[in-house]
N, C-alpha and C positions, 0 to 999 in steps of 0.2 A: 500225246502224252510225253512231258519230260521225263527222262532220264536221271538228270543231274538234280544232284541232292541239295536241298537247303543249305544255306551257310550254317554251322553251327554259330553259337552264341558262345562263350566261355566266361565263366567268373571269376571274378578277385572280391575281396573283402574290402573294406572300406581304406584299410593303410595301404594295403596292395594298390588301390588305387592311388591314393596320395605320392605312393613313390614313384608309378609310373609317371604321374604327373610333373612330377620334379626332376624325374631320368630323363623326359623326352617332350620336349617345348610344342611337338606337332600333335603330342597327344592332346583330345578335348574333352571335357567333362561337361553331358547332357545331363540336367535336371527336369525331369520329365514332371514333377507333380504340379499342383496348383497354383494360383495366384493367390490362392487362401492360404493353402499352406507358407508359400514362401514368406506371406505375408503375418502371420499369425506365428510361424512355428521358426522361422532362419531360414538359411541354406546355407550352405559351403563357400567357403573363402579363398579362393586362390592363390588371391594379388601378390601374396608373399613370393609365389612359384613365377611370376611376373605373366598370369594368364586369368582369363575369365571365365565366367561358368555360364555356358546357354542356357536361359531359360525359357522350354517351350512346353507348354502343357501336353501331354499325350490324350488326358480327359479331362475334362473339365465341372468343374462345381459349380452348383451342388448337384446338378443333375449326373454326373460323370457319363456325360457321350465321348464317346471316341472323337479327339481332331482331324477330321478328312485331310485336313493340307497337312499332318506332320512333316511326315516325309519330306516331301517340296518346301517347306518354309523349312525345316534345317539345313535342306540342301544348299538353300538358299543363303542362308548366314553363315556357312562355311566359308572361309575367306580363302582356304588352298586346300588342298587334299590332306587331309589330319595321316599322320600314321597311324593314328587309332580313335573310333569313338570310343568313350565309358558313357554308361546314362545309369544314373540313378532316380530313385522316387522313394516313397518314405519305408519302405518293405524290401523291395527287391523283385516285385511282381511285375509292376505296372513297366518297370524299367527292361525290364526282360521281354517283353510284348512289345513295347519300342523298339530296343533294340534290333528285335528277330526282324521288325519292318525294315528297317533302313539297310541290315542287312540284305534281304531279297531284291529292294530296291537297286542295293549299290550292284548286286550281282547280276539283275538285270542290265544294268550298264558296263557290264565288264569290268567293275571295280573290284578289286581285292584289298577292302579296308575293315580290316578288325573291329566288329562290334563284340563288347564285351559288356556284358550285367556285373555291376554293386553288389552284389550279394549285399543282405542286412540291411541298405539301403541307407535315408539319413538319419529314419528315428527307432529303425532294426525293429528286432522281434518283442511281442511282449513281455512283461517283466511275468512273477507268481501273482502279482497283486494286479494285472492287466495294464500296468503304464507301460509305454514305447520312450525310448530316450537314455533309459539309464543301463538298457541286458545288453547291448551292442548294437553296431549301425554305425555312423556317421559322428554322430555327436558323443556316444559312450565312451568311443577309441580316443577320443580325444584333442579331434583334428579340428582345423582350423573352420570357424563360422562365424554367421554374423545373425543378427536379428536385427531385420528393417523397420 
């Protein structure tokens, strides 16, 4: 039985993220939701920060199973060691369950690379009336997106 403790996960809010973004070129920003979603709903827009946003499903629709390869296919598309992952999804859940993976993963390999949760995610918490998009998140704060 191991000893050593899980990596922790830590959070920032949706601006929090956008400034780490714009502070520091090696940080990456993970979009963990759908191909429905991306496609139907936007996502996050970088390019102004001169950087891209992953897109790798953590579950997938409409079934939402778990992706066996996460881990390994974002390992994989990392081009050098980030100083930090952020992963987001449209809540802050689903981004947080990834996260924690790649975390354990990278500690498995002896890495010490910051995973860090979205909080509020890209379309946040519900409103009183049950819409996502306008109580806070990603889009509400007002930061930069696109709809494909």
């Amino acid at each position: 039985m191991s000893t050593e403790a899980a990596p922790t996960i830590s959070e920032v809010n949706p601006r929090e993220a956008w400034d780490i973004l714009s502070k520091d070129a090696a940080a990456v920003l993970v979009d963990v939701r759908t191909r429905a979603e991306w496609g139907f709903v936007g996502g996050p827009d970088v390019s102004s920060l001169g950087q891209d946003v992953i897109q790798l499903e953590w579950k997938s629709w409409p079934g939402m199973a778990q992706n066996p390869d996460f881990v390994g296919a974002l390992l994989d598309q990392l081009e050098a060691t980030p100083s930090r992952l952020l992963f987001l999804c449209r809540s802050g859940v689903r981004s947080l369950h990834a996260a924690a993976a790649v975390a354990d993963a990278l500690a498995e390999q002896g890495q010490a690379v910051p995973c860090v949760n979205v909080a509020e995610g890209f379309e946040g918490d519900l409103d009183a009336d049950d819409h996502r998009g306008g109580f806070n998140g990603w889009k509400a704060r007002g930061l930069a997106w696109r709809q494909s």
